[in-house]
C-alpha positions, -999 to 999 in steps of 0.1 A, spaced: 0 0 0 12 38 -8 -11 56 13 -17 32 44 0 7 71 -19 -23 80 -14 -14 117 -38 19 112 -64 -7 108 -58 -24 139 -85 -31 164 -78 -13 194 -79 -47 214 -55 -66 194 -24 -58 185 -12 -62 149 -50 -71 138 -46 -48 108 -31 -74 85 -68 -92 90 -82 -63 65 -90 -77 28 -65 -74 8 -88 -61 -27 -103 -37 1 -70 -22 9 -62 -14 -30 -95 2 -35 -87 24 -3 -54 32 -13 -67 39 -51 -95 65 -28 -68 81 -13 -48 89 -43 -74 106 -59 -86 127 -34 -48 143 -28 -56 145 9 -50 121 43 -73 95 54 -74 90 92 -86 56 99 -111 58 131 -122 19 123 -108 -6 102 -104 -43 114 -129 -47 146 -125 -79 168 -162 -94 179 -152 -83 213 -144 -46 202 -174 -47 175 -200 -53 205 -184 -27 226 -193 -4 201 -229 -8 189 -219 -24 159 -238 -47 140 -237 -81 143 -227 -88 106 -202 -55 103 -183 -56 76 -155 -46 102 -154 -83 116 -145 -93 80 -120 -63 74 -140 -49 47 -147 -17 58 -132 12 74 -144 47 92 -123 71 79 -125 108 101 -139 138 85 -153 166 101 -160 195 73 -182 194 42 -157 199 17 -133 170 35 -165 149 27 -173 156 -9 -133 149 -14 -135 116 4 -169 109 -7 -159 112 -44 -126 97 -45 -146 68 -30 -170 62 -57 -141 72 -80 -125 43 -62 -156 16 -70 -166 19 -39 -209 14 -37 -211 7 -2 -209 43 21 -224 56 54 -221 93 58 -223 102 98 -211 142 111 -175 129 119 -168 100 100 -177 82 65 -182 46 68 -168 25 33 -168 -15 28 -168 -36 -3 -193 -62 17 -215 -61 -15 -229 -86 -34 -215 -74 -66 -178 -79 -51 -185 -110 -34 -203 -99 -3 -238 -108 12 -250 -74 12 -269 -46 -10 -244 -27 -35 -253 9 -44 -263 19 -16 -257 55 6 -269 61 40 -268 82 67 -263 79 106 
């Protein structure tokens, strides 16, 4: 990876848990962040069952699976960078919250068990 180590994907409760992240997920990340020209600060990335819980996730996150990240952004034109470079990225899978986008590849078009093109908000 150019933009990214595997340990900024690590779940806070276990060490090294970063190199659990898909690896085709990883390249489209990287391919996000080279468009948008700007940092990605990983909030989420690989999430233990343990951690996932502790968190309110769901019990099918895409986190578990390391195919989805939560990548910090706290202005509107941060977002539109991120949020384009994303879909420029192939991405089809995003959650937009006020501090944070959510992105997997967990769809069904890229081998997943859930819905591709899809946007929603938390």
């Amino acid at each position: 990876m150019k933009h990214f180590t595997t340990n900024e994907f690590d779940s806070p409760d276990y060490s090294n848990s970063g190199i659990n992240m898909d690896t085709s997920f990883l390249t489209m990340l990287d391919n996000a962040r080279e468009y948008a020209q700007i940092s990605f600060k990983i909030n989420s990335g690989f999430r233990t069952a343990e951690h996932n819980a502790k968190v309110g996730g769901k019990p099918k996150s895409s986190h578990l699976v390391g195919k989805a990240a939560d990548i910090s952004c706290n202005n509107s034109r941060e977002r539109h960078i991120i949020f384009t470079a994303l879909i420029k990225a192939g991405f089809n899978r995003i959650g937009i919250a006020n501090s944070f986008i959510h992105v997997d590849s967990d769809g069904t078009d890229q081998g997943g068990d859930k819905s591709p093109n899809v946007i929603w908000t938390y």
